[in-house]
N, C-alpha and C positions, 0 to 999 in steps of 0.2 A: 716753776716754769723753766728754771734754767737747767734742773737737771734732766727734762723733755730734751730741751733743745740739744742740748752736747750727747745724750741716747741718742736721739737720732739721725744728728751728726756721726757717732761713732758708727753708730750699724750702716748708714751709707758709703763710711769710707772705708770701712772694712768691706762691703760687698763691691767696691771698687780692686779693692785690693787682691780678693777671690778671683774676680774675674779677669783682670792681669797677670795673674797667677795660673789658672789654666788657659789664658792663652800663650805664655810663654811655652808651657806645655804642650801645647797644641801645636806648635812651629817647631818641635826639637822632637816630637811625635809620628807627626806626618814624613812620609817618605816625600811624595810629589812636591813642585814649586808651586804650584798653583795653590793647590790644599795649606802650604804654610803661609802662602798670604794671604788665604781667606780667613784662617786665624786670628792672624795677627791683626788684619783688619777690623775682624769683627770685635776683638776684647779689644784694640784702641778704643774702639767709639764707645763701646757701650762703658767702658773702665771710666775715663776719662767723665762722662756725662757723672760716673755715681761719686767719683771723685769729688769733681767740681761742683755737685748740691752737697757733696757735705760737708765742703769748704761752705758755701753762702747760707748753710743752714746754721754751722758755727757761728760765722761774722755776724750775722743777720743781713737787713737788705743796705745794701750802701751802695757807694760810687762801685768798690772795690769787686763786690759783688757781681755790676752790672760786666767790668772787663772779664770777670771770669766766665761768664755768662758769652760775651761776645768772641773770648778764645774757644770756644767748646763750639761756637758755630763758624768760626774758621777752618775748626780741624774735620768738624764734620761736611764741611763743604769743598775742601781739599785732599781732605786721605782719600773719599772714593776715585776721585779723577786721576789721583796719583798712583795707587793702585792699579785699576784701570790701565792707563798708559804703561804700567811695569807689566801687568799679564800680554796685555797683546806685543808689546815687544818679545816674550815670554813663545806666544803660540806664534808668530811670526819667524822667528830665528830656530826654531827649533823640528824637526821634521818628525821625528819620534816622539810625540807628545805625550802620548801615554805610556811610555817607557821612561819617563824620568824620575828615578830615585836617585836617592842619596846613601851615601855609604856610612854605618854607624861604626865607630870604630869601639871596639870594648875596651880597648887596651889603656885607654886617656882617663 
């Protein structure tokens, strides 16, 4: 039963790990501001969610468990409004909205 629980521990933290992996990808990819914080937003939440079951599938169910459980619904109730609030200051200050790229430089 234990070597269940640490398989499914590993393959959760590894597909946590996947998914912050192409979202890094996905913000050093993207040209636009908008498109790299909808990246980066998206692999936070969903990274973080596979992270943290495969942290409390390791541990089993305990105190420990329950805070990690309570961090992963702070961030999920905080990144979208912080986000949020970064894009429309974003479409707000900017007039040429769909002309903003970013410059990749080769030479680095």
């Amino acid at each position: 039963m234990e070597w269940v629980r640490l398989s499914v521990s590993a393959v959760l933290l590894f597909s946590g790990l996947l998914i912050f992996v192409a979202a890094a990808v996905g913000v050093n990819k993207f040209k636009r501001a908008l498109n790299r914080m909808h990246a980066a937003a998206l692999g936070d939440t969903l990274g973080i969610l596979f992270m943290t079951l495969g942290l409390v599938v390791w541990k089993g169910i305990s105190f420990a468990s329950l805070k990690l459980l309570l961090v992963v619904l702070f961030f999920w109730l905080a990144s979208p409004v912080a986000g949020h609030m970064i894009s429309r200051l974003e479409v707000m200050t900017d007039e040429d909205l769909g002309e903003i790229e970013v410059e990749h430089r080769e030479d680095i």
